[in-house]
C-alpha positions in Angstrom: -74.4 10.4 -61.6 -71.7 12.6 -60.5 -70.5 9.4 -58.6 -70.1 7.8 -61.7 -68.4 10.5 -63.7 -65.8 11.4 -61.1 -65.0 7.2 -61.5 -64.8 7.6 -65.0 -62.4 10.3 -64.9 -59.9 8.5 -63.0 -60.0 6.0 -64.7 -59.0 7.8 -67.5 -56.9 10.0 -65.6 -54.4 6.8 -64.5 -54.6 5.0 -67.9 -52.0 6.0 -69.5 -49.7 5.2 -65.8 -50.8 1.8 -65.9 -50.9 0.8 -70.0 -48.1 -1.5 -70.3 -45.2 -0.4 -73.0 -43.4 -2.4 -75.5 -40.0 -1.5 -76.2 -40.5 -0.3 -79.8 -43.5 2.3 -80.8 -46.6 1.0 -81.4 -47.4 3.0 -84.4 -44.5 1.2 -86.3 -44.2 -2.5 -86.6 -41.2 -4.3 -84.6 -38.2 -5.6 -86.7 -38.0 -9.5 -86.7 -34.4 -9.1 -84.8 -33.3 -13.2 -85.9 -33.3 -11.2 -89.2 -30.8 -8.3 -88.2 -27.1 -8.6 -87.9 -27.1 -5.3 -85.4 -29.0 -5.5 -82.3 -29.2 -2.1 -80.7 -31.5 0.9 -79.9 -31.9 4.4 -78.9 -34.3 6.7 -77.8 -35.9 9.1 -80.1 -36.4 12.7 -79.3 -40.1 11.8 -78.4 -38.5 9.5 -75.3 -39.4 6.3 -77.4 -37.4 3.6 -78.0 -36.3 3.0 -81.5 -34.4 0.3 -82.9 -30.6 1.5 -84.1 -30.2 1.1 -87.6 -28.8 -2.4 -89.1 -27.8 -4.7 -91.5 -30.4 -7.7 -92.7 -28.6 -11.2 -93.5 -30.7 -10.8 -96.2 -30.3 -7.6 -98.4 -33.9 -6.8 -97.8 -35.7 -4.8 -96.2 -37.0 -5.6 -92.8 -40.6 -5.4 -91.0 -41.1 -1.5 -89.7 -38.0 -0.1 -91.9 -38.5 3.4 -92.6 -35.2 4.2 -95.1 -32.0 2.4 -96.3 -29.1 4.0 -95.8 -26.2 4.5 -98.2 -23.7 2.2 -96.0 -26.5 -0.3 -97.1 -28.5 -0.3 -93.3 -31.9 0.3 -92.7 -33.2 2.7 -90.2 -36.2 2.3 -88.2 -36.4 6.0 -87.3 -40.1 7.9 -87.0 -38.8 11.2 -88.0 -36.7 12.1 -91.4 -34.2 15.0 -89.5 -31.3 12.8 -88.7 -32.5 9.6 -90.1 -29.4 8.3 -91.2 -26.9 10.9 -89.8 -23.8 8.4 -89.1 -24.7 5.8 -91.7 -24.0 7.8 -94.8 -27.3 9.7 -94.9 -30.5 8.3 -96.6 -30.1 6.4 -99.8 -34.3 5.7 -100.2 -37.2 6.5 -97.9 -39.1 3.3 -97.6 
């Protein structure tokens, strides 16, 4: 029994080391990039890759958007300080 429980922990123990990661969050949907005119990304202050905000070819709002900007971009961030911060600041939380 202890045998088994020891396994168990390890198991969980090196799960996390060996889950494989996208490069976008799972908790928020990826943006369909053939839809974006911008193509780049950062990394949040939780060490996650986000996708930069962008433009959409068209006007709408894309798959995992969390605001629109006022230069008329749509951020993907997960957290509302500095969503925005050098596109204009938010125009609507989505």
């Amino acid at each position: 029994m202890r045998l088994a429980l020891l396994a168990l922990l390890a198991a969980l123990a090196f799960q996390p080391a060996l889950a494989k990661q996208s490069p976008y969050p799972d908790t928020h949907s990826s943006p369909q990039e053939s839809q974006l005119i911008e193509h780049g990304s950062y990394t949040n202050s939780d060490g996650k890759r986000v996708h930069s905000p962008a433009h959409t070819r068209n006007g709408k709002a894309p798959e995992g958007a969390s605001a629109r900007c006022r230069d008329g971009s749509y951020s993907f961030s997960q957290h509302r300080r500095g969503t925005c911060s050098r596109h204009g600041g938010v125009e609507n939380w989505l």
